[in-house]
TIDREN-243180 format. One line per 10 residues: number of its first residue (from 1); their letters; for each residue x, y, z of C-alpha. Coordinates in nm, 3 decimals, m for minus. Layout:
NUM> A> X:Y:Z  ...;
END
This chain:
1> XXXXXXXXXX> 7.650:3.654:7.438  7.359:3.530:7.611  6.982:3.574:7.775  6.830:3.322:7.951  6.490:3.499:7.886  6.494:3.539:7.525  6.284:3.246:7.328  6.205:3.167:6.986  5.883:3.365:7.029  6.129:3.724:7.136;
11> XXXXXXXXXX> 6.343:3.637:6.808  6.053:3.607:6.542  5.943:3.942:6.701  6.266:4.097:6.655  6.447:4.049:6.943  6.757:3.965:6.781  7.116:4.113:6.780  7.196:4.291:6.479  7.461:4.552:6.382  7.267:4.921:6.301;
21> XXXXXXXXXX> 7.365:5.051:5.952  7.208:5.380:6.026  7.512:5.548:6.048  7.654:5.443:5.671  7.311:5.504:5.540  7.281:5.893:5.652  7.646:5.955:5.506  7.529:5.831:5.185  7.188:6.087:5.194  7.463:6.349:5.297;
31> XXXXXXXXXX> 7.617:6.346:5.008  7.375:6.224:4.724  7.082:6.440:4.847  6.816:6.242:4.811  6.589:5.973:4.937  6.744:5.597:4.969  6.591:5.255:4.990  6.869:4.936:5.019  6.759:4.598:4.873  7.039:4.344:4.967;
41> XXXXXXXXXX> 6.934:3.954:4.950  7.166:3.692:5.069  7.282:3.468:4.735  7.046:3.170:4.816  6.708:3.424:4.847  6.521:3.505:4.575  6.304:3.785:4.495  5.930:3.657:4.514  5.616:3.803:4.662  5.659:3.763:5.033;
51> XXXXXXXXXX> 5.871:4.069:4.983  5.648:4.306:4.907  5.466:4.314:5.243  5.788:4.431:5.476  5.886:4.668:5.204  5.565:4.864:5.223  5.634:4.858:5.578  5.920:5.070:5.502  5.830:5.259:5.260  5.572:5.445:5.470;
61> XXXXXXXXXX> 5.823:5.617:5.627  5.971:5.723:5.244  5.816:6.061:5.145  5.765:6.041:4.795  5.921:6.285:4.529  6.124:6.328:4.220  6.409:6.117:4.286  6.523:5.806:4.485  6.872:5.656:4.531  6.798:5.260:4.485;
71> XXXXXXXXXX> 7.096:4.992:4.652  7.063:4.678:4.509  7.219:4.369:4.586  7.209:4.029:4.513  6.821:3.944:4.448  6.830:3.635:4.287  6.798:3.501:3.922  6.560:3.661:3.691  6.169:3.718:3.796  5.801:3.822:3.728;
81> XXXXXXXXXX> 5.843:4.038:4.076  6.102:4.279:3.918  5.835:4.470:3.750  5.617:4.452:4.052  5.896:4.618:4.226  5.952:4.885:3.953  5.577:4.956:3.910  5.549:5.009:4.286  5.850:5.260:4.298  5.728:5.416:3.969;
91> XXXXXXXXXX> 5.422:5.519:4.143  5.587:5.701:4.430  5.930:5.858:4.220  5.984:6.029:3.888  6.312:5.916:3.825  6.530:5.630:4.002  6.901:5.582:4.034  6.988:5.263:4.008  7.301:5.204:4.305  7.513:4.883:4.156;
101> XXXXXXXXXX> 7.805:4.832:4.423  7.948:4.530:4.230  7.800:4.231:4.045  7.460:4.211:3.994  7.209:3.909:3.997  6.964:3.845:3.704  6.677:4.039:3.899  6.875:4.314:4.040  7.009:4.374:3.629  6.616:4.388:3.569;
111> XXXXXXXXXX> 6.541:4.590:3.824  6.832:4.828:3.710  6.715:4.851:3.358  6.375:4.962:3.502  6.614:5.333:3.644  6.630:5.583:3.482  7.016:5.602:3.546  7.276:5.329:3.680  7.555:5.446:3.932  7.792:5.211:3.847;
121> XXXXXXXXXX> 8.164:5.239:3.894  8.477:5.010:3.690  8.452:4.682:3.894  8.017:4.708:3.866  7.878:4.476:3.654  7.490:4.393:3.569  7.453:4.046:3.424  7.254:3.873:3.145  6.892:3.810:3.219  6.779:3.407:3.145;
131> XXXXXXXXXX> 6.573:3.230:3.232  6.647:3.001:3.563  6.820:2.635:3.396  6.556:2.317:3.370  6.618:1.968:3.284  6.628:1.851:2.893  6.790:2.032:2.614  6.602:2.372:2.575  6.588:2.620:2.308  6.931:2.813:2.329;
141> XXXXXXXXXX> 7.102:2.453:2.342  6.910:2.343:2.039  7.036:2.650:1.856  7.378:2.568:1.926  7.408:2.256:1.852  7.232:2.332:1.515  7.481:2.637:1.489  7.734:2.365:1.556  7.605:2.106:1.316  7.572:2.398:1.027;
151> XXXXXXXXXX> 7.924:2.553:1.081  8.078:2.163:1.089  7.913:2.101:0.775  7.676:1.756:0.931  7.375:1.801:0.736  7.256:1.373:0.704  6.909:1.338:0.858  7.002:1.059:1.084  7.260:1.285:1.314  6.912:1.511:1.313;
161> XXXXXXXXXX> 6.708:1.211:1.390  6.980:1.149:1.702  6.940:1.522:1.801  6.594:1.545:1.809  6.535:1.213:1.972  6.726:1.369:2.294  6.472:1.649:2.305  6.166:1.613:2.560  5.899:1.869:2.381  5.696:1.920:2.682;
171> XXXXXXXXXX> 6.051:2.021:2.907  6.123:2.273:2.553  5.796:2.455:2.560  5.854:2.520:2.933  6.186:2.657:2.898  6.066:2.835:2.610  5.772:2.953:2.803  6.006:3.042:3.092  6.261:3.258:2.841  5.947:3.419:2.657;
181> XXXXXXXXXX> 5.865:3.539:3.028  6.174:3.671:3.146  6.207:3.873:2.838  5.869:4.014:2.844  5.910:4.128:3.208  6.271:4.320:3.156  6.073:4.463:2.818  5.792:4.600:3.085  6.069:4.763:3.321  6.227:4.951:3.051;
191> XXXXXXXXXX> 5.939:5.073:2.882  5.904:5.270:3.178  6.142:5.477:3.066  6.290:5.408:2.732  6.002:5.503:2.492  6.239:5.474:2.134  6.173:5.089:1.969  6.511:5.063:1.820  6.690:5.143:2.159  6.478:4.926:2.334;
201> XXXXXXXXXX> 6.567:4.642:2.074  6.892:4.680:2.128  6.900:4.704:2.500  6.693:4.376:2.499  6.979:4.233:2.246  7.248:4.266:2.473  7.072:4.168:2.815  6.875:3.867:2.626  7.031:3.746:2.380  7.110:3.396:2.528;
211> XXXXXXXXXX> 7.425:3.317:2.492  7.662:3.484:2.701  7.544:3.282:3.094  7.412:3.440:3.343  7.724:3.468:3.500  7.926:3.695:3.258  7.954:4.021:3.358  7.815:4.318:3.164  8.071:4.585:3.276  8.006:5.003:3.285;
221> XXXXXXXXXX> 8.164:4.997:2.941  7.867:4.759:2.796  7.619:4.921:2.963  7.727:5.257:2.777  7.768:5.032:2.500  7.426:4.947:2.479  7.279:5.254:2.542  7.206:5.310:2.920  7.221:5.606:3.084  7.533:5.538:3.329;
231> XXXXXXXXXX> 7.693:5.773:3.611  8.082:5.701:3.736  8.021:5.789:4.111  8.298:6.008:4.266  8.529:5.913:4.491  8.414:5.976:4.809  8.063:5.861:4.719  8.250:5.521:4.589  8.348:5.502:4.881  8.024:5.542:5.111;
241> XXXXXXXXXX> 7.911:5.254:4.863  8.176:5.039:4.942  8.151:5.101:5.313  7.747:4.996:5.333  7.805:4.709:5.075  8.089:4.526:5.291  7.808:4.583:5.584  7.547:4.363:5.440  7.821:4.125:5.323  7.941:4.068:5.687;
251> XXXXXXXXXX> 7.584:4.091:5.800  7.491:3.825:5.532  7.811:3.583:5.661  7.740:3.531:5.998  7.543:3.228:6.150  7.458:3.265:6.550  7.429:2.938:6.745  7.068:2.912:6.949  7.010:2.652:7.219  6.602:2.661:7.322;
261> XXXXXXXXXX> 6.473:2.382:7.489  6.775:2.191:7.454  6.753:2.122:7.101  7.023:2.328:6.835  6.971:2.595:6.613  7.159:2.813:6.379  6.985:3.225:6.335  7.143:3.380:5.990  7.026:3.642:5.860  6.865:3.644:5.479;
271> XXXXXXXXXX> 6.766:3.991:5.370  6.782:4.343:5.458  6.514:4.596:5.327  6.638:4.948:5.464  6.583:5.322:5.464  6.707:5.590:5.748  6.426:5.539:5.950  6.324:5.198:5.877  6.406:4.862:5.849  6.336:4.520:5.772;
281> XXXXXXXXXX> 6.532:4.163:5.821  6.432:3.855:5.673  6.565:3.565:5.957  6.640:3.165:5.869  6.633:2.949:6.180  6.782:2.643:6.121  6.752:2.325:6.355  7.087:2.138:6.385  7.222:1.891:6.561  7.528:1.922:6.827;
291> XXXXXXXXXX> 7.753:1.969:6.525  7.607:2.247:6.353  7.463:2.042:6.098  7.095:2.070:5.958  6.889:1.810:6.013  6.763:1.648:5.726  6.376:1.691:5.646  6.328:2.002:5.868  6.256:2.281:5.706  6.394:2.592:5.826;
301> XXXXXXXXXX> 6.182:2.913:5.950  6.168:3.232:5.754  6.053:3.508:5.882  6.042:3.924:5.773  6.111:4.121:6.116  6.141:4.464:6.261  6.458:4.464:6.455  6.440:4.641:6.775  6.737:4.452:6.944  7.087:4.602:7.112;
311> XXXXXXXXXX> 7.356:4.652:6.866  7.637:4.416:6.875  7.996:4.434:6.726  7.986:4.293:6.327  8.302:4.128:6.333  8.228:3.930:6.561  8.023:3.573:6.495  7.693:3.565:6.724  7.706:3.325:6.939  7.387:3.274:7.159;
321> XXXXXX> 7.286:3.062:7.417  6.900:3.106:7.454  6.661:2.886:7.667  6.319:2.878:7.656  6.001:2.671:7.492  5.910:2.668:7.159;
END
């Protein structure tokens, strides 16, 4: 498609074209009944503060009340704004469904364990919560190669000596620091609701423990396992799930090809906040060259907007041909 008109300024206001998920949205209300917010980052996006601005935004338009139906997608690895998020949807709801459409990120599984209840079908999965990998051996490794050393029976203080002489102490305390935080903060979303010590411990056991990657996936069955409150959706609401989930994933996919002022860009889109009434997009605008390939030392542009854009088909790529100054 194309519009001679439309410049870089029009796009950072909005002015871009974007598929409406209105429609998928209001079936879900239909038949859950109750107020909905969707949180759906693309893989590369994490969950830090900038978010919080465009989701109060939205959230205007979201009467508060007993209940609200929370979506959650991919929002990164594990972080200090999960309980941000959960303190500011505390405030406003007495009890919060957690939606989990498939596999969860390490925020998204703190941000679940912060609901009251997790709507999770066979093929959802949360996932551990660690802390994000640094350089140097930190403490889990150091525990497994000592696990390693006790079960092989090495016990001579030179293999130790070799051990410890691989370990930088100041890298260590910071991935120690870094795990210390990440369990503190998924303690502080489920204390919102899970008030019992030895059912906390044990939550905290399974999601924490350290050993199992942050890929692994904790299925429905573990979640029960471990204590969670955890609804199988029915059918047909499985499958109002489904349909909004492969939305944002086609939504997350595409790339549109820009051409302002002669020089290349590539418009993707990043993040989707969304209600019924209200949305926000977070946009990357990527300069390229001819080939579609970023340019090396410029950074892209990020920006939250309000889309107020025509609606265009989803399956097919954007492809744009904009002039204008920048």
């Amino acid at each position: 498609m194309t519009n001679p008109e439309l410049t870089l300024s029009d796009i950072l206001k909005g002015h871009i074209p974007l598929t409406h998920n209105r429609a998928l949205v209001a079936d879900l209300i239909e038949h859950r009944d109750n107020p909905f917010l969707a949180l759906m980052f693309s893989p590369n996006t994490p969950l830090e503060r900038g978010f919080f601005a465009p989701l109060l935004s939205v959230m205007r338009g979201l009467e508060a009340g007993e209940v609200l139906d929370l979506f959650l997608g991919f929002l990164g690895p594990p972080s200090e704004e999960a309980w941000r998020l959960i303190s500011l949807l505390r405030r406003r709801f007495k009890q919060i469904n957690a939606i989990i459409p498939y596999a969860a990120s390490g925020a998204v599984s703190q941000v679940a364990l912060g609901a009251d209840h997790l709507l999770m079908s066979g093929v959802s999965s949360l996932s551990p919560i660690e802390a994000p990998p640094d350089e140097g051996l930190g403490p889990m490794d150091l525990m497994s190669i000592f696990r390693w050393i006790k079960q092989a029976g090495v016990s001579s203080p030179e293999a130790h000596a070799r051990i410890w002489a691989g370990v930088d102490p100041v890298a260590l305390a910071r991935q120690t620091r870094a795990l210390d935080r990440v369990k503190a903060v998924t303690r502080r979303c489920l204390e919102t609701h899970v008030v019992e010590p030895e059912r906390l411990e044990e939550i905290l056991s399974v999601f924490s423990c350290g050993l199992l990657g942050d890929r692994f996936p904790l299925t429905q069955g573990d979640c029960l396992a471990a204590g969670l409150s955890v609804k199988e959706p029915s059918d047909e609401a499985w499958g109002l799930i489904t349909k909004l989930q492969k939305y944002y994933d086609r939504m997350l996919a595409l790339e549109g090809d820009l051409l302002l002022s002669d020089k290349h860009y590539t418009l993707s889109y990043d993040a989707f906040i969304d209600t019924l009434n209200a949305r926000r997009v977070l946009i990357r605008i990527t300069r390229v060259n001819e080939h579609g390939r970023p340019l090396p030392d410029t950074a892209p542009i990020q920006r939250w907007v309000r889309p107020s854009a025509r609606e265009v088909e989803v399956d097919k790529e954007l492809d744009l041909s904009l002039s204008g100054v920048l």
